[in-house]
PAZAPA-4460 file (N, C-alpha, C; in steps of 0.05 Angstrom, whole numbers, plus 32768, in hexadecimal, padded with zeros to 4 digits):
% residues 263
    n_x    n_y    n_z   ca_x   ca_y   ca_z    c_x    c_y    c_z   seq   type   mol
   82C8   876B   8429   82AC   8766   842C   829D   8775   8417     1      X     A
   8289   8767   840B   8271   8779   83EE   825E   8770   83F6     2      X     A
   824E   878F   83F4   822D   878B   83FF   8226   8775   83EC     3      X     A
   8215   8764   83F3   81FE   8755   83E3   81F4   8767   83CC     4      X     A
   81E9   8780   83D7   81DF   8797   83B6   81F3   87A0   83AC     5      X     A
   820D   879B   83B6   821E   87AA   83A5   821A   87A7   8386     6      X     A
   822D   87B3   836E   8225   87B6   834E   823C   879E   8354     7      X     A
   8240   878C   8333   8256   877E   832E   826B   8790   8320     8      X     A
   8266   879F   831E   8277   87C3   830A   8289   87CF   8327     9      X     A
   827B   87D1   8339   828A   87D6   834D   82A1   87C3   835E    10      X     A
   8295   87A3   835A   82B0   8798   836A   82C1   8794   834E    11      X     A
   82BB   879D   833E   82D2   878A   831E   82E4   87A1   832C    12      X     A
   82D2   87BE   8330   82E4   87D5   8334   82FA   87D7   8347    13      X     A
   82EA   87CB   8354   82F4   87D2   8378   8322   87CC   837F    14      X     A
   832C   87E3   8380   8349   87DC   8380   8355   87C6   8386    15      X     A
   8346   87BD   83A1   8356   879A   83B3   834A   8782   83A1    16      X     A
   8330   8783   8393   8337   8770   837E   8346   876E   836D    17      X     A
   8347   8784   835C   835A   878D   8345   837C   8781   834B    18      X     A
   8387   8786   835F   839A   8783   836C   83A6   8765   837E    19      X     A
   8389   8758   838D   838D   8746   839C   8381   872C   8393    20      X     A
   8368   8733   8376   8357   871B   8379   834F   871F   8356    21      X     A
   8367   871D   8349   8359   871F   8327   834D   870E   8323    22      X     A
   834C   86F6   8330   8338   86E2   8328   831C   86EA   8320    23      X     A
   831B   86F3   833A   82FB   8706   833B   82F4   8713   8322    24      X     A
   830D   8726   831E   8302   8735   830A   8304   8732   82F7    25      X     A
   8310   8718   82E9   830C   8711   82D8   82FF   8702   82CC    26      X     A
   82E3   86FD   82EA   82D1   86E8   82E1   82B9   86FB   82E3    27      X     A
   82BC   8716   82E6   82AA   8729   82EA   82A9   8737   82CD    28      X     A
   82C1   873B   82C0   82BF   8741   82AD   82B6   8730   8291    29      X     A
   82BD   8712   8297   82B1   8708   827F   829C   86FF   8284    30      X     A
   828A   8706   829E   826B   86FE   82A3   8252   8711   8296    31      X     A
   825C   8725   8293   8249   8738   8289   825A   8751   827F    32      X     A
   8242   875D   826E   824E   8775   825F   8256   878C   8273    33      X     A
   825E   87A2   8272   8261   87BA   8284   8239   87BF   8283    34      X     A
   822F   87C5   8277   8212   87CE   8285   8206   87BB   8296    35      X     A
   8209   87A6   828B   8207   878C   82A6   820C   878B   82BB    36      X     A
   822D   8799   82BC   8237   8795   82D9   8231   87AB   82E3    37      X     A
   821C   87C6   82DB   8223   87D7   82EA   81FE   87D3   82E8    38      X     A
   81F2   87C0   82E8   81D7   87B5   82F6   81D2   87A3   8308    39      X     A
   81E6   8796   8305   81DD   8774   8312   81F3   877B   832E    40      X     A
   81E6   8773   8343   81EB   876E   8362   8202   8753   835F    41      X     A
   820A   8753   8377   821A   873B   837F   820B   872B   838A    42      X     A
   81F8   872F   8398   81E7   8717   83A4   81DB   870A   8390    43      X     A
   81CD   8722   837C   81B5   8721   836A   81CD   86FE   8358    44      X     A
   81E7   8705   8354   81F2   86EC   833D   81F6   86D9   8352    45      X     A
   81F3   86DA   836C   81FB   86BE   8380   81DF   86BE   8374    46      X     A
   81CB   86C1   8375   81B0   86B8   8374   81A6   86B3   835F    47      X     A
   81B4   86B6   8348   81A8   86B2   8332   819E   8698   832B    48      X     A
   818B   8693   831A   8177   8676   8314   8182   8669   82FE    49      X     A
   818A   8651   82FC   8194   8646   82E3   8189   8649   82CA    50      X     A
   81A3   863E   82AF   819B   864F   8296   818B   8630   828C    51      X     A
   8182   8619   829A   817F   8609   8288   8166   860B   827D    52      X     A
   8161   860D   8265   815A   860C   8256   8139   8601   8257    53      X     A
   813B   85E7   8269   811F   85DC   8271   8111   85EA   8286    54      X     A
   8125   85EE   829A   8116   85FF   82AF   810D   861D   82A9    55      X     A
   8116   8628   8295   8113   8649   828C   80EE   863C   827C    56      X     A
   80EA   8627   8272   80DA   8621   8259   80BD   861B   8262    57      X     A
   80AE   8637   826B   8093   861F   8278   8086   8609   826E    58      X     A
   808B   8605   824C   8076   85E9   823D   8087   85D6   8244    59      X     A
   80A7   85D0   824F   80A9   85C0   825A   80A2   85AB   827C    60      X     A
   808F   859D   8270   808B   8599   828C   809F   8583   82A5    61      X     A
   80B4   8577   828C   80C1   8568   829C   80DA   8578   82A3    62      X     A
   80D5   8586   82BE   80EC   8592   82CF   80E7   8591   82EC    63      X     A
   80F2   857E   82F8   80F8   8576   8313   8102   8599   8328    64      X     A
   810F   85AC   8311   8118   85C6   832A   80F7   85CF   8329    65      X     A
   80E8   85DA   8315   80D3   85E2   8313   80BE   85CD   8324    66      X     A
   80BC   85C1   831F   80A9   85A4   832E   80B6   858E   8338    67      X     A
   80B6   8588   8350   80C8   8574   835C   80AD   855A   834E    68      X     A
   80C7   8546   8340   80B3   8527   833C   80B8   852C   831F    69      X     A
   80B1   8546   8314   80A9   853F   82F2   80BF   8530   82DD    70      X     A
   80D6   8531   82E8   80E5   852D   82DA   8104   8541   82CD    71      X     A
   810D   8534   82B7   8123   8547   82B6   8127   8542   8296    72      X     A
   8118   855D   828C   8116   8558   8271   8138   855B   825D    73      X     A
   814E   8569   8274   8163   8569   8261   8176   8557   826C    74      X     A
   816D   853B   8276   817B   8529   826F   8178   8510   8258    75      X     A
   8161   851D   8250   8158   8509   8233   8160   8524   821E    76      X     A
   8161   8538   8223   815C   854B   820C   817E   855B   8207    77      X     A
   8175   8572   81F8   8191   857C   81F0   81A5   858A   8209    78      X     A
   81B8   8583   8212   81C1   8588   8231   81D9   8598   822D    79      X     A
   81E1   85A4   820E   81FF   85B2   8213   8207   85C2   822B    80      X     A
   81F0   85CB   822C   81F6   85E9   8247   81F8   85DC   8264    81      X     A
   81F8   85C6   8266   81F6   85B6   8282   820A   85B0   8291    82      X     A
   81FD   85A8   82A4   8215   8598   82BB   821A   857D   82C1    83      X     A
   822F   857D   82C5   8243   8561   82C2   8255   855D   82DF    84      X     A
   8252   8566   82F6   8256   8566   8306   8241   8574   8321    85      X     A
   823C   855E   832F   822F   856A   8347   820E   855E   8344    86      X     A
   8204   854D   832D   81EA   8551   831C   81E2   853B   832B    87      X     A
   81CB   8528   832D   81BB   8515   832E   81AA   8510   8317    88      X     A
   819B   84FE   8326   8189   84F6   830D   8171   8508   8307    89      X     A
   8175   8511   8320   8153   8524   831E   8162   8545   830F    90      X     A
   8173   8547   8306   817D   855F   82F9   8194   8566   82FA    91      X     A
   81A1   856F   82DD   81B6   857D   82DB   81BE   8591   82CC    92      X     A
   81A8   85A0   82D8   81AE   85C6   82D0   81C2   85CC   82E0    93      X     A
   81CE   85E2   82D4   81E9   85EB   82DA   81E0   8607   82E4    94      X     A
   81FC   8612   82F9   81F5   8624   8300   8207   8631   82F2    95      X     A
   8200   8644   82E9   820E   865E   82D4   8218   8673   82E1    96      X     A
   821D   867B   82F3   822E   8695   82F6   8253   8694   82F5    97      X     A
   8258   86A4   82F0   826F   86A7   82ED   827F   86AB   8311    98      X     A
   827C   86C6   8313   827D   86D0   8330   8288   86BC   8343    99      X     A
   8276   86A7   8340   8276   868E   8353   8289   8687   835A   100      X     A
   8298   867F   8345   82AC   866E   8340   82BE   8678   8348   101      X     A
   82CC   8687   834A   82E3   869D   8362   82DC   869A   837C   102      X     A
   82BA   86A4   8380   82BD   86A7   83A0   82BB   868A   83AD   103      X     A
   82B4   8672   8397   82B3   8657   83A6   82DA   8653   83AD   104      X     A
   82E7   865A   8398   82FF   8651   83A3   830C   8666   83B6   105      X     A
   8307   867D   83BA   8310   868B   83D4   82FF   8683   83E8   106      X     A
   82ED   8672   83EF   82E6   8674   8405   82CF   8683   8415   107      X     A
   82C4   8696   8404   82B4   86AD   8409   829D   869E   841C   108      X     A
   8289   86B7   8427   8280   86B2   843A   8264   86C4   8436   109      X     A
   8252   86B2   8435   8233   86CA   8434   8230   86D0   844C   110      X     A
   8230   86E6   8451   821B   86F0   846D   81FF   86FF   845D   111      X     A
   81EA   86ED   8475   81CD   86F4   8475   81C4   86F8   848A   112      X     A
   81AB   870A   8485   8197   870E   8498   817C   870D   8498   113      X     A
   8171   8700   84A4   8153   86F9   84A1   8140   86F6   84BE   114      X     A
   8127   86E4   84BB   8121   86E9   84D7   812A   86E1   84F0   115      X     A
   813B   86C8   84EE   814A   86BB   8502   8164   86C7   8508   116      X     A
   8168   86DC   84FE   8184   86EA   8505   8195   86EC   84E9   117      X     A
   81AD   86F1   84F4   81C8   86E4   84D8   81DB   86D4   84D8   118      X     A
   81DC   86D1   84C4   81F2   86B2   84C1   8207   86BD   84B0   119      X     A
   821E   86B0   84B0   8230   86AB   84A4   8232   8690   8494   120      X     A
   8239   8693   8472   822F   8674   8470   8243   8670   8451   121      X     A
   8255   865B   8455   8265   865C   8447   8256   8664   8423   122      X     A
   8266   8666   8416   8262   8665   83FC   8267   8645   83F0   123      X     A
   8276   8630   83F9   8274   8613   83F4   8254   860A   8406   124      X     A
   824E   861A   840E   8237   8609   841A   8221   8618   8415   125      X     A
   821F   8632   8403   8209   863D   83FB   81F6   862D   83E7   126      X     A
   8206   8619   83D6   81EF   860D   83C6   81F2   85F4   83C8   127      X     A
   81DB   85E2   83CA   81D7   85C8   83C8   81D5   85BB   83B9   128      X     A
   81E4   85AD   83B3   81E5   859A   8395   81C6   8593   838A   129      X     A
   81B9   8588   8374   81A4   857F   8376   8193   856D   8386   130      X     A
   81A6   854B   8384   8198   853C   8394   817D   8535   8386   131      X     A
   8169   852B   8394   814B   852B   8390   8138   854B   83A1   132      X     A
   814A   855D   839E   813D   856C   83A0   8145   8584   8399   133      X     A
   814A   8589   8381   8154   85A1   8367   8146   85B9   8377   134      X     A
   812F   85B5   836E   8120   85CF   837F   812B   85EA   838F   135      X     A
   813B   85D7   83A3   814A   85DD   83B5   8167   85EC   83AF   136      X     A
   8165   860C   83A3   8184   8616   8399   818E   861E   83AB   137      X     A
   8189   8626   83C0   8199   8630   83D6   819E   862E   83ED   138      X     A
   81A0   8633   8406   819E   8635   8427   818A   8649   842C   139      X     A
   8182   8661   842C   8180   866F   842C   815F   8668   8436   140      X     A
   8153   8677   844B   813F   8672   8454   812F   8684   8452   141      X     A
   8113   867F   8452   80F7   8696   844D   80F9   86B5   845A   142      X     A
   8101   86C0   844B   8102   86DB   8459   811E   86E4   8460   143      X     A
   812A   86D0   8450   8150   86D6   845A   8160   86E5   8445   144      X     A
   816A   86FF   8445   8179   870D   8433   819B   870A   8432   145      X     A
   81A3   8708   841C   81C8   8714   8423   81C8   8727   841E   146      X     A
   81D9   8730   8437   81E5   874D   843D   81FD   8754   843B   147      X     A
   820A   8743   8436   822F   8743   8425   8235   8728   841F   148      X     A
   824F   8731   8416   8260   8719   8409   8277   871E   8416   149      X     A
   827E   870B   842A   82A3   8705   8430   82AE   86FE   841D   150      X     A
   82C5   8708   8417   82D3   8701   83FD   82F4   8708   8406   151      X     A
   82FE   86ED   8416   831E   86E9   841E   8328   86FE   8406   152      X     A
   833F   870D   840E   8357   8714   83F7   836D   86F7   83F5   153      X     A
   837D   86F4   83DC   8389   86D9   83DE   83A4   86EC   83E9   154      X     A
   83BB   86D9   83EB   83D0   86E9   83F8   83E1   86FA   83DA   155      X     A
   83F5   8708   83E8   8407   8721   83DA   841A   8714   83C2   156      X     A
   841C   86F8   83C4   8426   86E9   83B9   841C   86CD   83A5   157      X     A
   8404   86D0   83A2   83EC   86BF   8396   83EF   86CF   837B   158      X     A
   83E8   86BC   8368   83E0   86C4   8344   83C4   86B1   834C   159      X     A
   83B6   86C1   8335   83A2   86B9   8336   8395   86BB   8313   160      X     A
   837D   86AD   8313   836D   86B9   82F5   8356   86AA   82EE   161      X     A
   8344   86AB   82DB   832B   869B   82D1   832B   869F   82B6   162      X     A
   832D   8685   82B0   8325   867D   8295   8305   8670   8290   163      X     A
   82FC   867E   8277   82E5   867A   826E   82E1   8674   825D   164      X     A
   82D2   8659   824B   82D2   864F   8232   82AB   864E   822F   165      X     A
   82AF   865A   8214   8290   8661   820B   828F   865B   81ED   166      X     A
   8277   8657   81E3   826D   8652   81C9   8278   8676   81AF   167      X     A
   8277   8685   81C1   827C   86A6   81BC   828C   86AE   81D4   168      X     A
   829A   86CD   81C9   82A0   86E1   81D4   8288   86EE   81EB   169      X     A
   827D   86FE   81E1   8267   8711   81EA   825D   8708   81F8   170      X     A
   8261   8703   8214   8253   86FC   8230   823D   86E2   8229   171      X     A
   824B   86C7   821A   8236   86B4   8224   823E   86A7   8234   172      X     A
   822D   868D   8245   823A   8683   8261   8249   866C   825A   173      X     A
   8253   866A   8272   8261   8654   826A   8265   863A   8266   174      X     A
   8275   862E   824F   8274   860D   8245   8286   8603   8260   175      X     A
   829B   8613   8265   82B1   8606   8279   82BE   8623   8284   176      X     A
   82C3   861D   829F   82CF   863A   82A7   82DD   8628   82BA   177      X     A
   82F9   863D   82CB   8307   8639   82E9   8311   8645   82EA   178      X     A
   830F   8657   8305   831B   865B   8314   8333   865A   832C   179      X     A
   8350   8663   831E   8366   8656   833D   836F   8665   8341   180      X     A
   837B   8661   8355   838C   8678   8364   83A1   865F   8374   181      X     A
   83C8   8669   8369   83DE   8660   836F   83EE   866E   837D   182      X     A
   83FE   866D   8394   8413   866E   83A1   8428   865B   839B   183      X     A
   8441   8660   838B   844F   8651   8383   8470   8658   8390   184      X     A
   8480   8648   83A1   8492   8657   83A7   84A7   863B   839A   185      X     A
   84B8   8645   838B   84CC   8640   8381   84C7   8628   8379   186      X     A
   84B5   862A   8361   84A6   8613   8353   8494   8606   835D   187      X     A
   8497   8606   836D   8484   85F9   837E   846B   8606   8389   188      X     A
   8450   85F6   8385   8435   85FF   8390   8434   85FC   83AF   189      X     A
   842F   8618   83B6   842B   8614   83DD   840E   8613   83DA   190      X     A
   8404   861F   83CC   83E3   8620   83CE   83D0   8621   83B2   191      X     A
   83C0   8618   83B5   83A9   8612   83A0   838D   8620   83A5   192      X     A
   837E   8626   8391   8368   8627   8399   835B   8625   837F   193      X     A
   8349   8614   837C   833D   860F   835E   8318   860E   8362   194      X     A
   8313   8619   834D   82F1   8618   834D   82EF   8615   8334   195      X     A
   82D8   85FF   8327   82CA   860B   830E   82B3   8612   8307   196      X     A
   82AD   861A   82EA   828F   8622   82ED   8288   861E   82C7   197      X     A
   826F   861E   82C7   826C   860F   82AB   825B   85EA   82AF   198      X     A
   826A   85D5   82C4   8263   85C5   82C3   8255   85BA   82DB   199      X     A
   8255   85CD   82EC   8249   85C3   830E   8223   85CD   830B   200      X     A
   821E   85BC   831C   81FF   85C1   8325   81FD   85DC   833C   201      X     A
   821A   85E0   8341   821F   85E8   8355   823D   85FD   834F   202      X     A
   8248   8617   8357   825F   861C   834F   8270   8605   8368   203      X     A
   8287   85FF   8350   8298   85E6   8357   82B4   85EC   8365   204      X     A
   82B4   85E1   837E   82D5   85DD   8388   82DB   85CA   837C   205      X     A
   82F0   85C4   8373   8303   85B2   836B   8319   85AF   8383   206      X     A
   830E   859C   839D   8323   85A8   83AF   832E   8589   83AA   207      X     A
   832C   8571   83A5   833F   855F   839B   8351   8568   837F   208      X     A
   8351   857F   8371   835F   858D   8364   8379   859D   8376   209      X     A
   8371   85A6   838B   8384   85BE   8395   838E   85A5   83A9   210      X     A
   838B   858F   83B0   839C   8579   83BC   83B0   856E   83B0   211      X     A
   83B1   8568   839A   83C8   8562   8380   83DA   857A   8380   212      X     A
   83CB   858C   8380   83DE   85A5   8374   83F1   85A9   8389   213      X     A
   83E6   85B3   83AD   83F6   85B9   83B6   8414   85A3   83C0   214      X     A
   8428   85B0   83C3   843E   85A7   83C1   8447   859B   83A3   215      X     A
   843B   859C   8391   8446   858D   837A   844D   85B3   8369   216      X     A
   845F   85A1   8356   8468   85B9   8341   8463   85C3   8333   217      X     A
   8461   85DC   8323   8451   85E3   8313   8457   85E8   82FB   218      X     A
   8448   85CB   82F7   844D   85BF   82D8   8438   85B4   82CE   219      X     A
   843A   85B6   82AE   8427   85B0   82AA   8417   8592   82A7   220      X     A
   8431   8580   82B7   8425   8566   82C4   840E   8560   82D0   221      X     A
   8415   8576   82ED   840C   8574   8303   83F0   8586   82FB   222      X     A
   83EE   8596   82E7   83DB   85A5   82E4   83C1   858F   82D7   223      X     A
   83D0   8580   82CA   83BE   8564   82BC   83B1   8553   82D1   224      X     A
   83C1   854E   82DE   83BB   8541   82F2   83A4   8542   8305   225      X     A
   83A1   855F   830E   8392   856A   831F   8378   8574   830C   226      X     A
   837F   8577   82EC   8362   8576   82E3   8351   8562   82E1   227      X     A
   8361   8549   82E0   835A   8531   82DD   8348   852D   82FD   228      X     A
   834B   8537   8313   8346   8537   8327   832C   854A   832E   229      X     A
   832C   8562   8327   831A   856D   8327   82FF   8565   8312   230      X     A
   8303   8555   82FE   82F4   8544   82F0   82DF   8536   82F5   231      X     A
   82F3   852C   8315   82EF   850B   8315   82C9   8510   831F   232      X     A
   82C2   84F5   8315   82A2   84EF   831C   828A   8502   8309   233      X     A
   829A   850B   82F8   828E   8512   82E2   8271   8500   82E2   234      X     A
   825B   8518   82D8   823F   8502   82C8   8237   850A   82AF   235      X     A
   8236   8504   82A6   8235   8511   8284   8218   84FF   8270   236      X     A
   8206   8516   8265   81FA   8509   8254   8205   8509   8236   237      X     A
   81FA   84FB   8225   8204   8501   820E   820B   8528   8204   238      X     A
   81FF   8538   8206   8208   8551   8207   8216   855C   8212   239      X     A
   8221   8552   8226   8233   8562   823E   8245   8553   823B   240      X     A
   8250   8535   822F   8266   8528   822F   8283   8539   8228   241      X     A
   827E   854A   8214   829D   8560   8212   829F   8566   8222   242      X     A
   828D   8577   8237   8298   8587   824F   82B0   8579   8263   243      X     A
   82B8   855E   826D   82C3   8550   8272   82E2   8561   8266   244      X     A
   82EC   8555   824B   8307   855F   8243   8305   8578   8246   245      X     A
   82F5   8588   823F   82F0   85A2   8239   82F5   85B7   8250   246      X     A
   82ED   85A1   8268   82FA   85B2   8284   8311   85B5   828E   247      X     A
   8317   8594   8284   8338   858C   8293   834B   859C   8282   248      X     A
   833B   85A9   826B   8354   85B6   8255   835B   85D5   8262   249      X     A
   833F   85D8   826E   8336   85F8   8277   8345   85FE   8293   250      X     A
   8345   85E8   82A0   8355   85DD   82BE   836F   85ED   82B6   251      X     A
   8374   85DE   82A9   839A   85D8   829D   839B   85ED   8295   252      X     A
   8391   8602   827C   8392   8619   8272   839A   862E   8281   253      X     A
   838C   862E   829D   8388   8645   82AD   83A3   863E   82C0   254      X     A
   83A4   862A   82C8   83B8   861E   82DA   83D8   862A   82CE   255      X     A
   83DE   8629   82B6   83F9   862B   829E   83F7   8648   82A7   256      X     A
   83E0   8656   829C   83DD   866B   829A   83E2   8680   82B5   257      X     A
   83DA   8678   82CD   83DD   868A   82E6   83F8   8684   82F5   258      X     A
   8404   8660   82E1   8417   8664   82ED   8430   866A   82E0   259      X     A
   842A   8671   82C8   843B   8686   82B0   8453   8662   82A6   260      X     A
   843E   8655   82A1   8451   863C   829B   843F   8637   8279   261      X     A
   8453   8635   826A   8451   862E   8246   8442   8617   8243   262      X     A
   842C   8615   8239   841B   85FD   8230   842F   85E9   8220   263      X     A
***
């Protein structure tokens, strides 16, 4: 369990990640610099506001998150940094944190407290896709705080890791990221767990990804396969059309890679 104020410096630190959940920390470490992580909260990056570009821009006035109705100025305009999964018509700003993308595929769990009491409330169900109502980034109700993060350990026998693909080195966000975590017993996948991040409106389960995988072998067939799967229903404007290969490559990369199998 991590307080909501906890630092991100402290869980990269913390021994049972280091040990039980490198995913984490390796999406902790390529999210921000060390002075970063020893400022920024864990709630503060569940909460963080998208990087797009229109909504940061007040002389833009066509942005549907900023003003529901106006429109969505980066589906006519330059959209590299966007999303390609999870999006509608009324917007597809992407959500940028790194962090995410680990605790969507463990499972993690916000607990809050506010005036109606506390809840427990998944991390797959903390954010709402856009829809016709972008506006809308969270669950989270008037006067409602998080006060930790559940964060499952995977088991004693899980590999795990995150891969991150960026324009630069030096902490920029990401074009394509994922997160998995494998249990492989004698070639064979008992368990999956896949998330990405980079192309969701939303951080992304790929759980029609971890359906392919489990029981199949770990190869880099089945790894194609299941990127092709986590893909699927892609929306893409002219700017975001790479992100498509660019994931399924990032899928497969990480997949070879945690499961110590040769490209």
């Amino acid at each position: 369990m991590a307080g909501g104020d906890g630092l991100l410096e402290e869980l990269a630190a913390d021994p049972a990640v280091i040990e039980r959940l490198p995913l984490v920390r390796e999406a902790l470490l390529a999210g921000a610099s060390t002075q970063l992580r020893n400022m920024a909260t864990i709630g503060g990056n569940l909460l963080q506001r998208t990087r797009c570009r229109y909504f940061r821009d007040p002389a833009v006035e066509a942005c549907n998150k900023r003003e529901r109705g106006s429109g969505c100025a980066a589906r006519t305009g330059a959209a590299r940094m966007h999303a390609i999964l999870g999006t509608s018509e009324h917007c597809i700003a992407l959500h940028a944190s790194d962090l995410c993308v680990p605790l969507v595929a463990l499972d993690s769990v916000v607990h809050t407290q506010g005036p109606n009491g506390v809840r427990r409330i998944p991390l797959t169900e903390f954010y709402p896709t856009p829809g016709d109502t972008p506006d809308v980034e969270n669950v989270l109700e008037h006067g409602e705080l998080i006060t930790d993060i559940e964060v499952p350990l995977l088991p004693g026998s899980a590999r795990s890791g995150y891969l991150k693909v960026r324009d630069r080195v030096s902490y920029e966000f990401a074009l394509t990221s994922a997160g998995v975590a494998l249990v492989i017993e004698d070639g064979v996948i008992e368990e999956a767990r896949v998330a990405l991040g980079g192309v969701g409106t939303i951080p992304w389960r790929a759980r029609d990804a971890e359906v392919i995988l489990r029981g199949a072998p770990a190869t880099t067939e089945a790894f194609g396969s299941a990127a092709e799967a986590a893909l699927e229903g892609s929306s893409t404007v002219p700017g975001t059309a790479f992100k498509v290969d660019l994931a399924k490559r990032t899928v497969i990369r990480i997949l070879q890679t945690v499961a110590g199998v040769e490209p």
